[in-house]
N, C-alpha and C positions, 0 to 999 in steps of 0.2 A: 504494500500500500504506500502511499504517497507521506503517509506519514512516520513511516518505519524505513529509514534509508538503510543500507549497509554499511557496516565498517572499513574503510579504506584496510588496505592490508600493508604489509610490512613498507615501508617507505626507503628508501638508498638515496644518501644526501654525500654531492660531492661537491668540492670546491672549484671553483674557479678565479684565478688569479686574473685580478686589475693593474696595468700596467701603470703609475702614478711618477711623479719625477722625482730622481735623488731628493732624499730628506724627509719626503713626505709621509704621513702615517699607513702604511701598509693595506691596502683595500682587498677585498673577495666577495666572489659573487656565489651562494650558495645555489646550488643547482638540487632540488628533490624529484625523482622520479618514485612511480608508483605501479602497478598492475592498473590498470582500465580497468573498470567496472562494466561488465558488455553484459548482464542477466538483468538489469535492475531497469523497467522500464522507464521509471518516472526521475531517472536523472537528471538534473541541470547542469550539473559542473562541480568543482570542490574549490571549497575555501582550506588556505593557505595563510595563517600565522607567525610569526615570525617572532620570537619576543628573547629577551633577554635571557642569562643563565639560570636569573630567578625568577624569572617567570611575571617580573614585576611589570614589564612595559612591551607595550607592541612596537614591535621595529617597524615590521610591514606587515600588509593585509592586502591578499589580491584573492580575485574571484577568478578561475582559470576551467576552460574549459575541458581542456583535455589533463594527460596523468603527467603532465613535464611543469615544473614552476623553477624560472629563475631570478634571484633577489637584485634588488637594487645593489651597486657595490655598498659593503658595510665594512665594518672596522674591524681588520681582520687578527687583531689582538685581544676579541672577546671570542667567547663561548656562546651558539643561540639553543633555541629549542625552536624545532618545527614543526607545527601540527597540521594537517592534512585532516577536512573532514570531506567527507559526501555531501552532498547537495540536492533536496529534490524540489517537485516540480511547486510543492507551499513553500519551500525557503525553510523546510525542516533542516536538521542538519544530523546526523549520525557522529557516536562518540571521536572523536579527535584519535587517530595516528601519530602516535608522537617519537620524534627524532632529535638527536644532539648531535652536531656540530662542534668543532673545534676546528678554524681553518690553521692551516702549519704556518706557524712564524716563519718570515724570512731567513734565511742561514745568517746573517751579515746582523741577526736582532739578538741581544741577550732576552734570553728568557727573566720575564719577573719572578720577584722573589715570593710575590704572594699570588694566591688564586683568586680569581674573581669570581 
């Protein structure tokens, strides 16, 4: 039913490196794929979350149609979480898919002393 979406399944989030000029703070574009949803008739699309380690703030929020989302460049000296829901045709939403990110610091960056 239209009010009972399905749960996105396991999600694979890879990095993408932002070319930026000497000095500047290190960028990456988070790339999350997923399995297609192809049984569920009353699909719309899946929302796509982006938020911080803690869970405190939304970085980005895109409505995408197909199982591919890639993030605006962010700061690629944090840690995000990414959640992935279903989408159906009332603007239901099925429980959130969720993934963590770490993009790899540049070779040329000490590592911080603390965790964020």
């Amino acid at each position: 039913t239209p009010g009972n979406p399905p749960t996105v399944g396991s999600i694979t989030l890879t990095e993408e490196i932002v070319t930026v000029p000497t000095g500047a703070l290190p960028l990456s574009k988070i790339r999350a794929t997923w399995a297609a949803i192809t049984t569920y008739p009353f699909l719309i699309g899946y929302r796509v979350v982006v938020m911080n380690y803690e869970e405190t703030e939304v970085v980005d929020t895109q409505d995408v149609s197909s199982n591919t989302y890639v993030s605006p460049p962010l700061n690629a000296l944090s840690t995000y979480v990414v959640k992935v829901y279903a989408r159906s045709s009332i603007a239901i939403s099925a429980t959130a898919s969720t993934g963590t990110i770490t993009p790899k610091r540049p070779s040329h960056m000490a590592t911080p002393s603390s965790t964020l």
